[in-house]
One Martini backbone bead per residue (centre of mass of N, CA, C, O) as a GRO file, in nm:
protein
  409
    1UNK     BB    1   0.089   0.035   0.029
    2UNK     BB    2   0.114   0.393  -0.051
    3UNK     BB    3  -0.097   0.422   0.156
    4UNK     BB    4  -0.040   0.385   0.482
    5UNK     BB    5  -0.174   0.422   0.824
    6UNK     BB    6  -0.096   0.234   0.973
    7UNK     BB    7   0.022   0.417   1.288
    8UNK     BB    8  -0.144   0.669   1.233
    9UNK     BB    9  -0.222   0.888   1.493
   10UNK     BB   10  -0.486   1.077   1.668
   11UNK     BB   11  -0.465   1.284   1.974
   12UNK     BB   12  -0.596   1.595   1.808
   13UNK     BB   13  -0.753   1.815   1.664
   14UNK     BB   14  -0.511   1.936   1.533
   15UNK     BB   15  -0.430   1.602   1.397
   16UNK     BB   16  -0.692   1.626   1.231
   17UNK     BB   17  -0.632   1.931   1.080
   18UNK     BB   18  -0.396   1.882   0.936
   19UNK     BB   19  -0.245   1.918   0.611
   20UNK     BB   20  -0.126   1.606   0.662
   21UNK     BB   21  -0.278   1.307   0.750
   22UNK     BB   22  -0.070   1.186   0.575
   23UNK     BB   23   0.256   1.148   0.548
   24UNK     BB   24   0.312   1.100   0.260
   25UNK     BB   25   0.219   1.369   0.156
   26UNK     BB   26   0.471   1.510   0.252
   27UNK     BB   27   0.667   1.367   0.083
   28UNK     BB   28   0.566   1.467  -0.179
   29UNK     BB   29   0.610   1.760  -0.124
   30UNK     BB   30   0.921   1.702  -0.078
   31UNK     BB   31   0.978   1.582  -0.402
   32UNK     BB   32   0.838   1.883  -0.537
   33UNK     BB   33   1.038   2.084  -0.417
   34UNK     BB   34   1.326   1.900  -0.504
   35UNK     BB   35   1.238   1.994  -0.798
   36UNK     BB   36   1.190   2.300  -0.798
   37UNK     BB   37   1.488   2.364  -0.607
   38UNK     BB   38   1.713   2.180  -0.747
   39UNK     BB   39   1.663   1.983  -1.050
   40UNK     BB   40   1.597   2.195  -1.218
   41UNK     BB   41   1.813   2.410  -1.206
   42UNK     BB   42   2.033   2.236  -1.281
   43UNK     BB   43   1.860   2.063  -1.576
   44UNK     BB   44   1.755   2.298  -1.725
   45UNK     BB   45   1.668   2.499  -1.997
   46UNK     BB   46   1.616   2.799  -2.128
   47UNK     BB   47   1.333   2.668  -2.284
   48UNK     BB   48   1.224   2.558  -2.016
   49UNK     BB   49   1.182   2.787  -1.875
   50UNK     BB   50   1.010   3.000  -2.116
   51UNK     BB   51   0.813   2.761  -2.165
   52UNK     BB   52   0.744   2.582  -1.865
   53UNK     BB   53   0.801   2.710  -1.572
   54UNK     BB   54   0.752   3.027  -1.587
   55UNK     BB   55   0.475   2.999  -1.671
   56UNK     BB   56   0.333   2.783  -1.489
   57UNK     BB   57   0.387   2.953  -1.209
   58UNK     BB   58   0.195   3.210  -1.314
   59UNK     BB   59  -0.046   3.120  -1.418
   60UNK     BB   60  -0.104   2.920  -1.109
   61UNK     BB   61  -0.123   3.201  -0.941
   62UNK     BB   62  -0.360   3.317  -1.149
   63UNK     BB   63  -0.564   3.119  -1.078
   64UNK     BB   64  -0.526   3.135  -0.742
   65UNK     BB   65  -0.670   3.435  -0.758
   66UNK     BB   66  -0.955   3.342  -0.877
   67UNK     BB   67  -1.035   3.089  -0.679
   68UNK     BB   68  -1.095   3.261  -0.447
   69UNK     BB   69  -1.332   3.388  -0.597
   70UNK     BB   70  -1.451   3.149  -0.713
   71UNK     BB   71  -1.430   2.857  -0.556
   72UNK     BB   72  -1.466   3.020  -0.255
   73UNK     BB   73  -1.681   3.233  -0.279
   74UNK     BB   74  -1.845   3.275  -0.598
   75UNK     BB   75  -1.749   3.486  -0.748
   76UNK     BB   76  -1.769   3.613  -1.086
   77UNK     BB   77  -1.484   3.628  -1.327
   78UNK     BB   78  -1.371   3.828  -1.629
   79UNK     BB   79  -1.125   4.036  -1.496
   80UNK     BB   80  -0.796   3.900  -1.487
   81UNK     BB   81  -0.643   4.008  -1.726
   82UNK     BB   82  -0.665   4.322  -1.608
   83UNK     BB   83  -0.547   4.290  -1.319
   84UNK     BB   84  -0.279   4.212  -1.446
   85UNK     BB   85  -0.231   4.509  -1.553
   86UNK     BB   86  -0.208   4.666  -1.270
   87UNK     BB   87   0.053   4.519  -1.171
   88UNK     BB   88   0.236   4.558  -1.452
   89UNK     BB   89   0.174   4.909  -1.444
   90UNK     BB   90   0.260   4.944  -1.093
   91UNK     BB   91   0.551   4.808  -1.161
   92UNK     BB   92   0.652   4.997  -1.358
   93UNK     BB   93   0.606   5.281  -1.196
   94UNK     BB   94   0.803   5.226  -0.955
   95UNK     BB   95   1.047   5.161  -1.095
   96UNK     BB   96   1.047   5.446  -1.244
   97UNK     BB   97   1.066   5.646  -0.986
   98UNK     BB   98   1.215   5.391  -0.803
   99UNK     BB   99   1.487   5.248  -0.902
  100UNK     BB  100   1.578   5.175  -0.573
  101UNK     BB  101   1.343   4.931  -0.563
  102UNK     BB  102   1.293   4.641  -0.471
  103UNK     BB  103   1.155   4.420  -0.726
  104UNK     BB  104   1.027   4.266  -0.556
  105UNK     BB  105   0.880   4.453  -0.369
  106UNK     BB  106   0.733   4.577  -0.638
  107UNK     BB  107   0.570   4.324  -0.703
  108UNK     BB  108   0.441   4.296  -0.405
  109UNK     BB  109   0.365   4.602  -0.444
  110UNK     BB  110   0.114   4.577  -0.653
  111UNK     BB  111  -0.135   4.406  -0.518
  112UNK     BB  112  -0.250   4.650  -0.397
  113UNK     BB  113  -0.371   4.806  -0.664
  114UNK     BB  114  -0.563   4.558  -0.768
  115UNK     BB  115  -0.689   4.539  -0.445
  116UNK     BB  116  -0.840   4.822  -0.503
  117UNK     BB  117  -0.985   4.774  -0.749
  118UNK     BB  118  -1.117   4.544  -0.687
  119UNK     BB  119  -1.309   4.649  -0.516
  120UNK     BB  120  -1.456   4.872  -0.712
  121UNK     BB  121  -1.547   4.579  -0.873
  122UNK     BB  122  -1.693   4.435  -0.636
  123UNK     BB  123  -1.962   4.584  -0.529
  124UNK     BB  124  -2.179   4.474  -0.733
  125UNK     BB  125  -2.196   4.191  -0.519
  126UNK     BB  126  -2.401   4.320  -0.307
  127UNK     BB  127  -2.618   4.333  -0.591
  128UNK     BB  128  -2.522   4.093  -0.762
  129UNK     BB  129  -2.517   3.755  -0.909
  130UNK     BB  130  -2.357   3.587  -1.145
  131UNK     BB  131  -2.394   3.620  -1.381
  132UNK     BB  132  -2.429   3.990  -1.385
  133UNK     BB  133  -2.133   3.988  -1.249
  134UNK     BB  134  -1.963   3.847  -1.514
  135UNK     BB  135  -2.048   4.136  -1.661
  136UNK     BB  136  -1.908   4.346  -1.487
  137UNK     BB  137  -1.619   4.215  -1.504
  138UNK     BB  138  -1.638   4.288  -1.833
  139UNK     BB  139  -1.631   4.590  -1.821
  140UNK     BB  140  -1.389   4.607  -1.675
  141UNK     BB  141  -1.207   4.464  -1.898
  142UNK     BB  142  -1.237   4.717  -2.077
  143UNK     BB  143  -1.176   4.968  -1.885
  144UNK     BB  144  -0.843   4.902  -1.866
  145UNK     BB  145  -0.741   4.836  -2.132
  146UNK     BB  146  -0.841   5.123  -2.246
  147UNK     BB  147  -0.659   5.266  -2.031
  148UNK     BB  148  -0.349   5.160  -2.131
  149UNK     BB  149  -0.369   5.296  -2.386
  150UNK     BB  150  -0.486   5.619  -2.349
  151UNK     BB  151  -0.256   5.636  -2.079
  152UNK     BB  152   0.032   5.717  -2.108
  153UNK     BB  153   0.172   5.768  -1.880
  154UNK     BB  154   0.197   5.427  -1.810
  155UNK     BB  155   0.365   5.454  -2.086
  156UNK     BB  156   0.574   5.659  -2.089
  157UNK     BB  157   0.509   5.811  -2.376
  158UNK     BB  158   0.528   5.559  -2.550
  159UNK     BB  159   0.515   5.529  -2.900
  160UNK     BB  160   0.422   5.192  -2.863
  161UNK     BB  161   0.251   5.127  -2.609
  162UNK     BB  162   0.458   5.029  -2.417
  163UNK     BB  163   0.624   4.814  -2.220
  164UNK     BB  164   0.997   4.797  -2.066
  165UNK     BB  165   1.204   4.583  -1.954
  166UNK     BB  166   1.449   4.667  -1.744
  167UNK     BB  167   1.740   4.661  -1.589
  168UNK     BB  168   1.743   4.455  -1.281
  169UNK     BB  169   1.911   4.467  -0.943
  170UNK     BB  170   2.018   4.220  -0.675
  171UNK     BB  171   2.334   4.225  -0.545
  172UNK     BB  172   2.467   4.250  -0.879
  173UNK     BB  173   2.222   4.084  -0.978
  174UNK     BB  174   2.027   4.021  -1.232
  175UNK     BB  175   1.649   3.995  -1.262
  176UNK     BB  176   1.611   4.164  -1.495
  177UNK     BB  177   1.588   4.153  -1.847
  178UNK     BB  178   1.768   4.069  -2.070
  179UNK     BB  179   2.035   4.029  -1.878
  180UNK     BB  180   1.892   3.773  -1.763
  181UNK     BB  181   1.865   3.516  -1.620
  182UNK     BB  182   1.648   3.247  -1.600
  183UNK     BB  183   1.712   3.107  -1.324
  184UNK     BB  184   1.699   3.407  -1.165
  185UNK     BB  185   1.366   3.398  -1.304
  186UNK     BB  186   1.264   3.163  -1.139
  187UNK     BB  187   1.326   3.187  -0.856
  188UNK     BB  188   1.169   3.396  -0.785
  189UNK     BB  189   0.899   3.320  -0.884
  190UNK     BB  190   0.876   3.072  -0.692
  191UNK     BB  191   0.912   3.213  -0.468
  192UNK     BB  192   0.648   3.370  -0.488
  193UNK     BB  193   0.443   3.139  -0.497
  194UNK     BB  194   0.521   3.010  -0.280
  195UNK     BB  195   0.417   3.238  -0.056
  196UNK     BB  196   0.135   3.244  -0.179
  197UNK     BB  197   0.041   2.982  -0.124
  198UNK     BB  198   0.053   2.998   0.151
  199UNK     BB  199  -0.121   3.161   0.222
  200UNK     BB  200  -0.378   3.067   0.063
  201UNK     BB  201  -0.415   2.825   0.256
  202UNK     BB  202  -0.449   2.994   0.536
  203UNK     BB  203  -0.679   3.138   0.460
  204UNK     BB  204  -0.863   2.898   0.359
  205UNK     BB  205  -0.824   2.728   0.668
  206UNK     BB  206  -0.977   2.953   0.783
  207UNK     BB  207  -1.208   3.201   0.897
  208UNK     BB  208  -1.225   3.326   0.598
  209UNK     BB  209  -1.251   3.036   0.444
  210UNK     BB  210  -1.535   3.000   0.611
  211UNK     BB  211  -1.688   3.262   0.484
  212UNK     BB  212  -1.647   3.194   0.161
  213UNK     BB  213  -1.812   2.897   0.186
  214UNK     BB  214  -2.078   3.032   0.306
  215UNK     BB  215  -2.113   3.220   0.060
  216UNK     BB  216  -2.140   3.055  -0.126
  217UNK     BB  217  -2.351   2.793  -0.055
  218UNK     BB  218  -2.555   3.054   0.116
  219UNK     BB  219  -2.576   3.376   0.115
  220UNK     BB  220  -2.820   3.394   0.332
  221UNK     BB  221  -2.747   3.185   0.577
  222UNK     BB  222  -2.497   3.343   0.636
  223UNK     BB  223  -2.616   3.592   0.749
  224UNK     BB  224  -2.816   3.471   0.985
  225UNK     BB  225  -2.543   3.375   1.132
  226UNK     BB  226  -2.343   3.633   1.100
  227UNK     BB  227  -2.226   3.702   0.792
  228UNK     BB  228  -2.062   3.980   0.647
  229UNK     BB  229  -2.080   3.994   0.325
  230UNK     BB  230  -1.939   4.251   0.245
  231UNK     BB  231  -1.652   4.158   0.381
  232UNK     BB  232  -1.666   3.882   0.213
  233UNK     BB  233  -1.643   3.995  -0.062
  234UNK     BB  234  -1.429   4.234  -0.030
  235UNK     BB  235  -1.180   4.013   0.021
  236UNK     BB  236  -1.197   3.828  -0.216
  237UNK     BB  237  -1.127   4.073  -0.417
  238UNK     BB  238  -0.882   4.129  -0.280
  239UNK     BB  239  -0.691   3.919  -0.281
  240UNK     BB  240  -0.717   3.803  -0.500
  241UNK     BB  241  -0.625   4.117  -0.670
  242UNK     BB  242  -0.345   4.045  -0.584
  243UNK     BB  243  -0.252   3.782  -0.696
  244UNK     BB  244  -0.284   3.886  -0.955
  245UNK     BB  245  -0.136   4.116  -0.980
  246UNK     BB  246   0.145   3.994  -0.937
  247UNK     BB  247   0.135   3.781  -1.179
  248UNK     BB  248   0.150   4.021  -1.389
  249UNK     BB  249   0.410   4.067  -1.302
  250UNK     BB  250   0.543   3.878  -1.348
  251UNK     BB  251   0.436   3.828  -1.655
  252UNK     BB  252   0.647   4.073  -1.721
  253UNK     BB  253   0.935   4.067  -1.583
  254UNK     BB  254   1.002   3.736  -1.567
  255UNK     BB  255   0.915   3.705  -1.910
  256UNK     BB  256   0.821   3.893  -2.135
  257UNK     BB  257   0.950   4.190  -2.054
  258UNK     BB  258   0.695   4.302  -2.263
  259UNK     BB  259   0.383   4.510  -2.272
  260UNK     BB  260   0.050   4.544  -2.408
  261UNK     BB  261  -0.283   4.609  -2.392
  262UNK     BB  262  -0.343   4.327  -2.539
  263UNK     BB  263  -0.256   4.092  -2.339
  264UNK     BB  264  -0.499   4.176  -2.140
  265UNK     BB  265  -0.710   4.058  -2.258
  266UNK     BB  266  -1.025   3.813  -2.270
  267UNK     BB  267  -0.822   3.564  -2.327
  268UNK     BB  268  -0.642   3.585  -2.042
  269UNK     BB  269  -0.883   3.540  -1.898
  270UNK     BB  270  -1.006   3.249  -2.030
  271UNK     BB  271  -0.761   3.093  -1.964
  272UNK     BB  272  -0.739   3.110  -1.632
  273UNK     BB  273  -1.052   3.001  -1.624
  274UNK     BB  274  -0.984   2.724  -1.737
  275UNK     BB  275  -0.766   2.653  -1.526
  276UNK     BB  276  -0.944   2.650  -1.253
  277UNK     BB  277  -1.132   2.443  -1.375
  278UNK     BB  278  -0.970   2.155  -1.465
  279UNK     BB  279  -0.842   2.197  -1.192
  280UNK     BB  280  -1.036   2.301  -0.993
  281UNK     BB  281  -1.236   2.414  -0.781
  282UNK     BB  282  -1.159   2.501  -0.433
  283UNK     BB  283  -0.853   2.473  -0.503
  284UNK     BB  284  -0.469   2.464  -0.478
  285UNK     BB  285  -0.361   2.223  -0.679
  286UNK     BB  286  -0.507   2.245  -0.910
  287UNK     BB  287  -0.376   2.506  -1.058
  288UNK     BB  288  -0.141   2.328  -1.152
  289UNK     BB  289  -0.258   2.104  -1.285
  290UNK     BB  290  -0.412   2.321  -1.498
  291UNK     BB  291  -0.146   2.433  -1.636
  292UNK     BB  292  -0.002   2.182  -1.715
  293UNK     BB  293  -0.169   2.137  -1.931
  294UNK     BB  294  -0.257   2.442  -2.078
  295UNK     BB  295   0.055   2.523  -2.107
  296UNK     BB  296   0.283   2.228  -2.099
  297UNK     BB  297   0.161   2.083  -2.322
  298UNK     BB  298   0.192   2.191  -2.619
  299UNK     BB  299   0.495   2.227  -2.564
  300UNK     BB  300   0.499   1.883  -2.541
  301UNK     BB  301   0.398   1.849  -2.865
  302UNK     BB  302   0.566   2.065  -3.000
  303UNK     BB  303   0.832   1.889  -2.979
  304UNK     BB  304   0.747   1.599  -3.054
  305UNK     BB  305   0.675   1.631  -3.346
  306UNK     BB  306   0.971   1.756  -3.405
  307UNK     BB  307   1.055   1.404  -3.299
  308UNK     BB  308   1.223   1.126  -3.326
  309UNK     BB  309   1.136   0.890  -3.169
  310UNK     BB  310   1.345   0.638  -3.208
  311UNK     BB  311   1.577   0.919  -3.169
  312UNK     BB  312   1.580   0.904  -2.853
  313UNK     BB  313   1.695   0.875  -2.598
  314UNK     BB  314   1.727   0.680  -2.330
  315UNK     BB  315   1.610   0.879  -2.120
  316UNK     BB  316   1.356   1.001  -2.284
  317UNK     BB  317   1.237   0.757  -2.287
  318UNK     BB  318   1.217   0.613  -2.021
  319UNK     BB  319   1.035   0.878  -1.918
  320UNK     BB  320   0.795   0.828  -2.097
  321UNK     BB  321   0.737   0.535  -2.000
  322UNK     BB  322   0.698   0.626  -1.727
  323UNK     BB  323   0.478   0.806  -1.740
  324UNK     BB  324   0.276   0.623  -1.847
  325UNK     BB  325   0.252   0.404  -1.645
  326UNK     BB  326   0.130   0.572  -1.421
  327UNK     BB  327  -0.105   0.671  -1.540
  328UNK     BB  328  -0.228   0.362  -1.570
  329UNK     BB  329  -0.206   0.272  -1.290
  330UNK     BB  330  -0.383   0.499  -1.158
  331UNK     BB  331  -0.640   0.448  -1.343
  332UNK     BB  332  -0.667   0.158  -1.232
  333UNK     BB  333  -0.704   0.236  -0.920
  334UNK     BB  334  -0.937   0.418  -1.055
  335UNK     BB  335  -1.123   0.206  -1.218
  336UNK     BB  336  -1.027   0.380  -1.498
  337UNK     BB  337  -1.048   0.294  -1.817
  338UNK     BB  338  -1.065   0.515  -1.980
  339UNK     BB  339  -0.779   0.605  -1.847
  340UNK     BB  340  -0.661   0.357  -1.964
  341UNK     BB  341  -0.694   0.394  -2.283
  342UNK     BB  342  -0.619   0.633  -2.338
  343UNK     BB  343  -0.307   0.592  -2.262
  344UNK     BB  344  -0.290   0.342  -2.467
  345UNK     BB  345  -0.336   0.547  -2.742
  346UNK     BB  346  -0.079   0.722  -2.661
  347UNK     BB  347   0.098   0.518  -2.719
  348UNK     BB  348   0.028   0.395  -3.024
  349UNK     BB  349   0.066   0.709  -3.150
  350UNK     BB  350   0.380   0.700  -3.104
  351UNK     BB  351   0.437   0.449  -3.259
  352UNK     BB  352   0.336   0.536  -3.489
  353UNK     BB  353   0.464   0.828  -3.570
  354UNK     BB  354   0.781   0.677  -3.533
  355UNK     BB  355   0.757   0.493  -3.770
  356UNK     BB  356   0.652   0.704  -3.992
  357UNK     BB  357   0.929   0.852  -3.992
  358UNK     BB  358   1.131   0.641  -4.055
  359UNK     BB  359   0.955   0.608  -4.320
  360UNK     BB  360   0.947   0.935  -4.400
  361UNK     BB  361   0.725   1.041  -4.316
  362UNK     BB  362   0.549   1.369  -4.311
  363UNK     BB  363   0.444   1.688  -4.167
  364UNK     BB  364   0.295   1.980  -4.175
  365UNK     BB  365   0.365   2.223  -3.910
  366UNK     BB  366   0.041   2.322  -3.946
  367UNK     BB  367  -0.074   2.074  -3.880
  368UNK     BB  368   0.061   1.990  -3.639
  369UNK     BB  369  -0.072   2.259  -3.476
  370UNK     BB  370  -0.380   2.151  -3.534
  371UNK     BB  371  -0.328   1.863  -3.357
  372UNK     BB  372  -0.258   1.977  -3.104
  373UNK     BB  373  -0.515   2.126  -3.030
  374UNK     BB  374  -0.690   1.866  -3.059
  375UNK     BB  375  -0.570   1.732  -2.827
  376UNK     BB  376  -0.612   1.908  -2.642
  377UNK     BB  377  -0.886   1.949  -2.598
  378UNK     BB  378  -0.986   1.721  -2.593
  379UNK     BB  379  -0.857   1.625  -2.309
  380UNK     BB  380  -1.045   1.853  -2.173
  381UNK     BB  381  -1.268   1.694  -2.213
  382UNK     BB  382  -1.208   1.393  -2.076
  383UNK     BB  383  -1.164   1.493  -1.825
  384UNK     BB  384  -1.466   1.639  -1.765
  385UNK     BB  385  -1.602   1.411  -1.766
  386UNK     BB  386  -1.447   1.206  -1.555
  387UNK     BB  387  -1.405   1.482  -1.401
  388UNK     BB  388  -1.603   1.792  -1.314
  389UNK     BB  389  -1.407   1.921  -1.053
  390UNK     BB  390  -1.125   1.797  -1.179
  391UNK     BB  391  -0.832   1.706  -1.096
  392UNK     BB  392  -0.798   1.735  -0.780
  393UNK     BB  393  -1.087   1.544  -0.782
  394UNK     BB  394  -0.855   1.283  -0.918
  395UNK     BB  395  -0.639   1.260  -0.734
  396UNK     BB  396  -0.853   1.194  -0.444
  397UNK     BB  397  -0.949   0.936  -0.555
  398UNK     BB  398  -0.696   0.789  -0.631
  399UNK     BB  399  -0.594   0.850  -0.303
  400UNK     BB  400  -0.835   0.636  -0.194
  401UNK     BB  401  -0.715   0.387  -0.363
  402UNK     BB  402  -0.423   0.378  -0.210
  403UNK     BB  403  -0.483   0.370   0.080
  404UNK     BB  404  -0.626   0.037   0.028
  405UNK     BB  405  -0.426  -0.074  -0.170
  406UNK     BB  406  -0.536  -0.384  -0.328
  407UNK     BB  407  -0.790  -0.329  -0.167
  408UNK     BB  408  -1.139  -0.262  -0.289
  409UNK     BB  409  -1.228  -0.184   0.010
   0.00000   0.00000   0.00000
């Protein structure tokens, strides 16, 4: 048994609310830290860095901003993508003020901004929710990304009306800016991610997240038990609109270089919320699960696509064929046969492409990225399919099934 809880008992409230309640969990969290922090940063190559770790982690940042709110507190917002732009346009404004003003202090000082919009234009939440107040956040995102246009002060009144990250140092070494290693703005970002992310868990897991999650789940119920809904919800649209401001400053400062006001647009808004859905609403670990589908997948695709598979490295076989093993041996465990034959199809169809490479047969690219949308596509309906809650809640299904396994029941 992969999870055998047998010896581990709980004679306190606290371990019995705990984090971790089964000892494994923590192991798990510390294999995946060990990976975040000491053997990617080893081993990843700079195409690694600025196509999958650094998004990845700013998407997933940006995701868990918006499932505070959308969630954990129940109100629905289509401007994510423009709140991003206020954090990268707050940060852009004070390291030009303040030019010896700490980078990482300048982007955690963005979310500021960001927290002060997004309250004002969460206001309409204490008077209509649902489907209308998605309509109110999407009013919001029009008139932001407006104001970014035309509004010449906040992008230094630059003839090409873009944004552009200088070099900027902290301790003599660059950390942002063309002249920035990637390793050393993979690290801000991580350190920051870590740092919100135990944030917002702490935050979930209180007084405060179970205020958002009575206001979520009946919030006429939760007033007459004497719960503030407008402060109910509008910490939710602060803290939110906080997570997001940053993950903006990331996403110009750590990863892009330079934005116009057009990259904050409503498909930016719409990518996020795709993220948080697939992820599993109400969960902090679905955003990154739902980021590495929606974010890391295509370029796992198209890499993949233009890579000759029988003549792949010994260690990217083997790595390939663990990572298959594993995904199928999990939906085995959970009874899920649909996700043991995706499994097989997807191994099917590596064997029959890298056949037909062999033996000289070509796709061309145009093509080779259209079919690569549709696998994807595919993939986030299948996911959808099997479990309607998010990835987050497949894998505690998994987990319930870990921890009884080999035995059914």
């Amino acid at each position: 048994m992969f999870y055998r809880t047998a010896g581990q008992f709980k004679t306190s409230y606290a371990a019995d609310q705990a984090l971790f309640p089964v000892r494994q969990d923590a192991l798990l969290l510390g294999v995946i830290v060990l990976l975040g922090w000491v053997i990617f940063p080893l081993t990843a190559s700079e195409f690694t860095f600025q196509t999958l770790l650094i998004p990845i982690l700013i998407y997933a940042l940006a995701a868990m901003g918006l499932n505070i709110l959308t969630g954990f507190a129940g109100q629905l917002s289509l401007g994510t993508g423009a709140f991003m732009g206020v954090g990268a346009y707050a940060c852009y404004k004070m390291l030009t003020i303040f030019p010896e003003l700490n980078p990482i202090i300048a982007i955690l000082l963005s979310g500021f901004f960001s927290a002060g919009i997004g309250v004002v234009f969460g206001i309409p939440s204490l008077r209509i929710k649902g489907f209308y107040l998605a309509i109110a956040t999407l009013a919001a995102q029009f008139f932001l990304v407006w104001l970014f246009e035309k509004w010449a002060w906040l992008y230094n009144y630059n003839a090409s009306g873009a944004i552009q990250v200088p070099n900027l140092k902290m301790f003599g070494i660059y950390v942002s800016g063309p002249q920035a290693d990637s390793v050393t703005e993979y690290y801000i970002v991580l350190f920051i991610v870590t740092l919100l992310t135990v944030l917002c868990i702490n935050l979930t897991r209180g007084n405060l997240g179970r205020t958002w999650k009575a206001t979520r789940d009946m919030d006429i119920a939760a007033e007459l038990i004497g719960i503030n809904l407008m402060k109910s919800k509008l910490t939710a649209f602060a803290v939110s609109s906080y997570v997001v401001g940053v993950a903006g400053a990331l996403y110009v400062f750590m990863w892009k270089g330079a934005a116009e006001p057009n990259v904050f647009d409503i498909p930016l808004s719409f990518q996020v919320l795709f993220i948080a859905i697939i992820g599993g609403l109400g969960s902090i670990m679905g955003n990154y699960l739902g980021a590495i589908l929606i974010v890391g997948l295509p370029v796992v695709l198209n890499v993949a696509s233009g890579t000759l598979v029988f003549d792949m490295s010994l260690w990217a076989a083997a790595l390939l064929i663990a990572v298959l093993a594993v995904a199928a041996f999990l939906f085995w465990i959970a009874r899920n046969l649909w996700g043991v034959g995706v499994i097989a199809a997807i191994a099917m169809a590596i064997l029959i492409y890298g056949y037909a490479q062999t033996q000289g047969f070509q796709i061309e690219s145009a093509l080779v990225e259209h079919i690569n949308t549709m696998i994807v596509g595919a993939l986030i309906v299948f996911f959808l399919i099997i479990e309607p809650h998010g990835l987050n809640q497949l894998w505690r299904l998994i987990r319930e099934k870990l921890i009884i396994w080999p035995f059914p029941h």
